[in-house]
Residue, then its C-alpha position, 0 to 999 in steps of 0.5 A: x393627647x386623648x384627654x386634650x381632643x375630648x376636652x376641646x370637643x366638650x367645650x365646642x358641644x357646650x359653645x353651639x349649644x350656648x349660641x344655639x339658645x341665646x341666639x336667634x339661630x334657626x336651629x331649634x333649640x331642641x335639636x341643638x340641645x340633643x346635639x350639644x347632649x351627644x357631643x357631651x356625652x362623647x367627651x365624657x367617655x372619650x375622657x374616661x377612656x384617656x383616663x383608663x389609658x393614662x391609667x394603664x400606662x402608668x401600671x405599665x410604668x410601674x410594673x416594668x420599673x418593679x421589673x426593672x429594679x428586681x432585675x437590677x437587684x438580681x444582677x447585683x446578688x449575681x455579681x455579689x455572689x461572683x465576688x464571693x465566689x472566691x471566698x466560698x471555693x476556699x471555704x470548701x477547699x478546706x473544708x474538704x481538707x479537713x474531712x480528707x484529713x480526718x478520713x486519713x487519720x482514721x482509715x490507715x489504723x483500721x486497714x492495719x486493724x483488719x489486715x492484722x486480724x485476717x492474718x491471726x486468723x489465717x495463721x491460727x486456722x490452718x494450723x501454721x501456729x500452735x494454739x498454745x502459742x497463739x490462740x483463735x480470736x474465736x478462742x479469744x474473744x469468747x474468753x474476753x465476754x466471760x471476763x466481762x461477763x463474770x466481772x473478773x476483768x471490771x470489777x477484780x482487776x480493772x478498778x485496781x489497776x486503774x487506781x495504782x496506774x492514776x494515783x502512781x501518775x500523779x504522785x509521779x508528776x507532783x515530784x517530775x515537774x517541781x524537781x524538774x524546774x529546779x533542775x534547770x533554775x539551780x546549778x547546784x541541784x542539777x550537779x547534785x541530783x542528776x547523777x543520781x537520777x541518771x543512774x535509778x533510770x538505768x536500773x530496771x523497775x524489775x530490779x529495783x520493784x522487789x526491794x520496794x515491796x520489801x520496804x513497803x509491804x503489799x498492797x497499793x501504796x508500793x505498786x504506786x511508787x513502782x508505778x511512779x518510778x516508772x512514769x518519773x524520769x520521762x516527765x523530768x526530761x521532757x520538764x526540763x527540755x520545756x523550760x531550757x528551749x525558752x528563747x532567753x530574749x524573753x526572759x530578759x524582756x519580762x524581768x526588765x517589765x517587772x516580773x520575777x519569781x512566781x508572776x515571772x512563772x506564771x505568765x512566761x515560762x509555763x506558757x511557753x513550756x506548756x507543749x513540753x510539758x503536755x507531751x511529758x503528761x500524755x507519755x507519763x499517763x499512758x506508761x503509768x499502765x505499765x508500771x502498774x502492771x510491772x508492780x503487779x507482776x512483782x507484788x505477785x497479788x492477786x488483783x489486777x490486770x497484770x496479776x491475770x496475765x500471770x494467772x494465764x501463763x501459770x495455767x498455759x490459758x492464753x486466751x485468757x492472756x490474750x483477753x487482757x492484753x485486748x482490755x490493757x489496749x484499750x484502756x491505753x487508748x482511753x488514756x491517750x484519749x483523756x490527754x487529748x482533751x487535755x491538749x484542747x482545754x490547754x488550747x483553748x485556755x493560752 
């Protein structure tokens, strides 16, 4: 509108000075030309005016449609965020699960932890209980750093009996789960060697420890095999409890695809076995400390951990057998753990 007015006053400057010189008017020229001049002059800068104007509306313009578009995008990460919301609560709904189901699985041990020790110190301390029978955990844990210290737990005892315990397992499952598969495969094996195996489980490993060092001699290769006499039977039972709860249906399926004999194994019975299988290893691993403690007890040596309890009981030291019984724990404990791991590669494999 502006820019119109000054335009039309420019136009009508540049007319009356146009008539004022070409005509005989009786204005001077000269005053007309001043005159024409002035209304020039005034245009030129209403125009510039208009066009600051123009100007500084179109910024307005544009600055309130940049506010505008950064409002409307804020509104949408608001009603993004408001339909993500539901997803996000979940997300730390069961992250707070998880970390309450953690806590859970490590605080009740420790609480029994502690409130075991307060009650052996307690018991100990004010001499409700002989030290005879029951040492201090002062008593006990000074005993426990001068084993450590001396190397008489690391390195007498401790490598030898992770040895028997480790190649006693291993040796045990090399027989269990061959042995077992066949028990379940062949009815005439079953028939033949279940009794018999049966009946080695109902004998103690104490009874039947001697006559293996009697046949075998000292050393490690009859702790091995009292060890994995031990371990045997477990691995067995849980082997073939594994193999025959497979559901039959997709026994049949697999043969009617093709698969037989290894490839059947391989790709449908082991995989569904695997949990059985897996809690057989985790039980076998962690009794396999048993059974060499057991032979160690037999073979009367004098390595071992279970050679140092008998060392204790026969010189009345209990801390020092108590000592022991805290290194065996938690060796156990490392054992399981290793299972463990063993469970989560077996997750992440099938």
């Amino acid at each position: 509108m502006e820019t119109a007015i000054s335009c039309y006053l420019c136009v009508t400057g540049l007319v009356a000075y146009t008539f004022a010189t070409t005509s005989g008017s009786s204005v001077p020229p000269l005053y007309a030309s001043q005159v024409s001049v002035e209304l020039t002059t005034f245009c030129v800068f209403g125009m510039l005016v208009s066009i600051a104007t123009t100007k500084g509306s179109l910024m307005s313009v544009t600055t309130s449609t940049r506010n505008d578009a950064s409002s409307a995008m804020h509104q949408y990460v608001q009603e993004d965020d408001l339909q993500q919301s539901p997803v996000r609560k979940r997300q730390m709904r069961t992250h707070r699960r998880s970390m309450m189901g953690r806590t859970l699985l490590v605080t009740p041990p420790l609480v029994l932890a502690l409130l075991l020790l307060i009650s052996w110190y307690w018991s100990t301390s004010t001499g409700h209980v002989s030290a005879l029978f029951l040492p201090t955990p002062g008593d006990t844990l000074a005993s426990l750093i001068d084993g450590l210290g001396s190397g008489m737990y690391l390195r007498d005892a401790l490598v030898v009996t992770v040895q028997e315990s480790v190649f006693g397992f291993l040796l045990a499952v090399a027989v269990a789960l061959p042995l077992g598969y066949g028990l379940v495969k062949s009815r005439l094996l079953s028939a033949t060697v279940q009794p018999y195996l049966s009946a080695v489980q109902a004998i103690p490993a104490l009874v039947i420890a001697p006559f293996i060092v009697l046949w075998l001699g000292y050393g490690l290769v009859p702790n091995m095999v009292i060890c994995m006499l031990v371990v045997l039977f477990p691995i067995v039972i849980n082997t073939i409890l594994g193999l025959q709860t497979i559901e039959p249906a997709f026994i049949d399926a697999a043969r009617v695809e093709g698969a037989s004999g290894w490839s059947l194994f391989a790709h449908i019975e082991f995989p569904l076995a695997l949990p059985a299988l897996l809690a057989a290893v985790r039980t076998g691993f962690t009794l396999s400390i048993t059974g060499a403690v057991v032979a160690e007890f037999v073979s009367g040596g004098s390595k071992g951990l279970g050679s140092l309890v008998m060392q204790g009981l026969q010189q009345y030291n209990t801390p020092m057998m108590f000592a022991t019984i805290i290194v065996l724990a938690v060796l156990a404990a490392l054992y399981y753990g290793s299972t463990w791991l063993l469970v989560k590669l077996a997750e992440i494999i099938y």
